[in-house]
Every structure is written in C-alpha cells, then in structure tokens.
C-alpha positions as MATLAB code, in Angstrom:
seq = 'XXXXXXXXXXXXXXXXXXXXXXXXXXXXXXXXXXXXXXXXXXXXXXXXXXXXXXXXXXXXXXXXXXXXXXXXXXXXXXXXXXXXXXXXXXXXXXXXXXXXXXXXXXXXXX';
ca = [
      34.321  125.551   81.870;
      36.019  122.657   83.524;
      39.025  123.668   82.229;
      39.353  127.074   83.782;
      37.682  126.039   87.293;
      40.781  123.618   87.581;
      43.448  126.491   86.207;
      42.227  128.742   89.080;
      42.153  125.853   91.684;
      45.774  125.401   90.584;
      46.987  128.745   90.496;
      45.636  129.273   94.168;
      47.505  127.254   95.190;
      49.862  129.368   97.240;
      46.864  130.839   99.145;
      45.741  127.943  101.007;
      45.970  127.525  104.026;
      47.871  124.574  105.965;
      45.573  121.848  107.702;
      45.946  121.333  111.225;
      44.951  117.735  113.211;
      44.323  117.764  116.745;
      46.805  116.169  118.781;
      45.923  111.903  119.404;
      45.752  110.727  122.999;
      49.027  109.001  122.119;
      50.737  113.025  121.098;
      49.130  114.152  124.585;
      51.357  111.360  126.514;
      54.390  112.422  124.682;
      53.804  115.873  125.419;
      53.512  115.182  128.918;
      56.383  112.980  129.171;
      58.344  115.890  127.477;
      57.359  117.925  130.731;
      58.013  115.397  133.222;
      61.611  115.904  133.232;
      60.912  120.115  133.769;
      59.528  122.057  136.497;
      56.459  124.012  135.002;
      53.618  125.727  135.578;
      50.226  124.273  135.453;
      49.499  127.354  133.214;
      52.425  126.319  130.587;
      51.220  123.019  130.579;
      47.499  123.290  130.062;
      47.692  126.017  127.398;
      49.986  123.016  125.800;
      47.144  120.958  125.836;
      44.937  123.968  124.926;
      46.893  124.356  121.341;
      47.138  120.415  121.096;
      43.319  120.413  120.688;
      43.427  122.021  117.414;
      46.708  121.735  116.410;
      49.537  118.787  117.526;
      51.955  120.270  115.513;
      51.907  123.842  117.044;
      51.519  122.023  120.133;
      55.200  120.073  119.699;
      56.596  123.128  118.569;
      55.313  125.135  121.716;
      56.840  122.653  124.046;
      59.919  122.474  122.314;
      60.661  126.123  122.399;
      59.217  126.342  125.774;
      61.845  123.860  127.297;
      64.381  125.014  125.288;
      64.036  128.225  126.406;
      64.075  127.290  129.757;
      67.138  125.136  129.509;
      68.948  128.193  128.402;
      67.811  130.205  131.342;
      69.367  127.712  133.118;
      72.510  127.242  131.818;
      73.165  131.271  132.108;
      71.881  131.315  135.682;
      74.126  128.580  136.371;
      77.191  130.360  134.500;
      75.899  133.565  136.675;
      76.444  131.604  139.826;
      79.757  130.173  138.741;
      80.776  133.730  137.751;
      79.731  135.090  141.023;
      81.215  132.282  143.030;
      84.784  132.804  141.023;
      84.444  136.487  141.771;
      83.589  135.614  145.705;
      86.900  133.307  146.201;
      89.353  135.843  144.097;
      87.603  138.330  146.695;
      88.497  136.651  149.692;
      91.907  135.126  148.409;
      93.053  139.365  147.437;
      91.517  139.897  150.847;
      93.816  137.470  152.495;
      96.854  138.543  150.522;
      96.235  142.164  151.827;
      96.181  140.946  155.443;
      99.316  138.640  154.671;
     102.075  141.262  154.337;
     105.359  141.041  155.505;
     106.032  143.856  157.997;
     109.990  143.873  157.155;
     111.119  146.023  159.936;
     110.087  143.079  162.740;
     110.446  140.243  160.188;
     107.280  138.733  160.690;
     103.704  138.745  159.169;
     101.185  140.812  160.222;
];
C-alpha cells in the first residue's frame, strides 16, 4: 500500500504546482531602489508591492519588465525626436537652398 501511495506521489509530479514566498522587507527595499531611478506611477508601484506580498519572484519579474518596457519607450521616443529634428534642419536647409538661387541674368543672388 505504501508502495503505490509513493508511485502516484511520484508520477504527479509534473502537476504540482510551484511555491511562491512573499517578498522579505529586505526584497521590498530592492524593489524600491529599482524604481528610484524611474518616473512611475504610484499605481505601478503599489500593485508591485501588491504581487510582492504573495509572490517576490513575480514581483522582480514585474518590475523588470515594467522598466524595461519603459526604457524602450524611451529610447524610440528619443529616436522619434532625433528623426523629427533631422527632418526639421534638412527642411529648413532645402528651404534656404530654394531661396539661394542665382538669378544669372543680373549676376547676383536673389
């Protein structure tokens, strides 16, 4: 009887479920240090803290995507801006060719 009660613990295995730990008062100071360097939203961090009650794990993993996420919205806005800006000055340097032109009948530019 023994026997086959540890088989089937065995061969469930598989289905079990992974344990979670809350997060220790020394996780929550990382995790908050982590956000110190970002601008955020008291709503982003408390639900941070919300998911570090139950799980520290899920709660690293949160804040990692979360500022990694927003890093990358900030490097395109800032490639956006230095796209526009390049756009702007090859704007205003065609416009200034245009005005530029040599009239060749008076020999002069206009």
């Amino acid at each position: 009887m023994y026997k086959a009660l540890i088989e089937d613990i065995f061969s469930n295995l598989e289905e079990t479920e992974e344990i979670t730990f809350p997060a220790t008062d020394k996780d929550l100071l990382i995790l908050t240090e982590k956000f110190l360097a970002f601008e955020i939203s008291s709503k982003v961090f408390l639900q941070a803290i919300a998911i570090a009650d139950y799980d520290g794990a899920a709660a690293f993993r949160y804040v990692d995507n979360y500022l990694t996420t927003l890093k990358n919205k900030k490097k395109r806005r800032q490639r956006k801006l230095l796209m526009l800006g390049a756009s702007s000055m090859l704007q205003n340097s065609q416009r200034l060719d245009s005005k530029q032109t040599w009239d060749y009948e008076l020999g002069h530019r206009n």
